[in-house]
C-alpha positions in Angstrom: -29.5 -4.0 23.2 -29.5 -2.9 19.5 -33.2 -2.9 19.4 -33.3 -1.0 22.5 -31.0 1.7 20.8 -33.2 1.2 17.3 -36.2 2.1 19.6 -34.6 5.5 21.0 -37.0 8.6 20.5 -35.3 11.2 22.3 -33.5 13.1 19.6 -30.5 14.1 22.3 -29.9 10.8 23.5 -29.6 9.8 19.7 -26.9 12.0 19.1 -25.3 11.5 22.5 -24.7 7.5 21.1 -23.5 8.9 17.9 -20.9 10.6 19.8 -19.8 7.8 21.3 -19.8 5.6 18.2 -18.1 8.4 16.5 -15.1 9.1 18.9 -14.5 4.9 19.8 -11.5 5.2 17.7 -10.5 8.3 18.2 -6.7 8.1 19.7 -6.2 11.1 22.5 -2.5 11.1 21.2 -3.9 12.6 17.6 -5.1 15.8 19.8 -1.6 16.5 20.9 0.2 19.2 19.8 3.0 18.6 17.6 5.1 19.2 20.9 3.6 17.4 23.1 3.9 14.1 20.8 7.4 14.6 20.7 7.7 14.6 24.7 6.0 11.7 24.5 8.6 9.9 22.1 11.1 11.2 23.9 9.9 10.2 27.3 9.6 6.7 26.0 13.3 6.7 24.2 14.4 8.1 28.0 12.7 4.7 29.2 13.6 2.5 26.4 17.3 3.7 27.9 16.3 2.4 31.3 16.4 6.1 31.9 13.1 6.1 34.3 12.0 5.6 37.6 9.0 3.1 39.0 5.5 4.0 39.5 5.4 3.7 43.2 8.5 5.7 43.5 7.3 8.7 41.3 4.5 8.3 43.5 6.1 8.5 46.7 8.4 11.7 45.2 5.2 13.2 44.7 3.2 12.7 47.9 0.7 11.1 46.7 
């Protein structure tokens, strides 16, 4: 596999894998805003309080 990506002309397709290599540890959270992290703390105090509802009924509130 790594020679196969070693042997890799196509300048695109180089930079494509860089990409990916590049943004593996990249965390979607860090591209919140600052509001939107804290509705996501606070949506997970609200379950740590038992405050939530299951999956399958949010689900089935929604329609889907």
């Amino acid at each position: 596999m790594v020679k196969a990506i070693l042997d890799i002309d196509d300048i695109s397709l180089i930079k494509e894998v860089k990409k990916l290599l590049k943004n593996r540890n990249h965390d979607w959270f860090d591209d919140l805003t600052e509001e939107q992290q804290q509705s996501v703390f606070t949506a997970i105090e609200q379950l740590d309080r038992g405050e939530g509802i299951p999956h399958e009924e949010a689900i089935a509130r929604l329609g889907l």
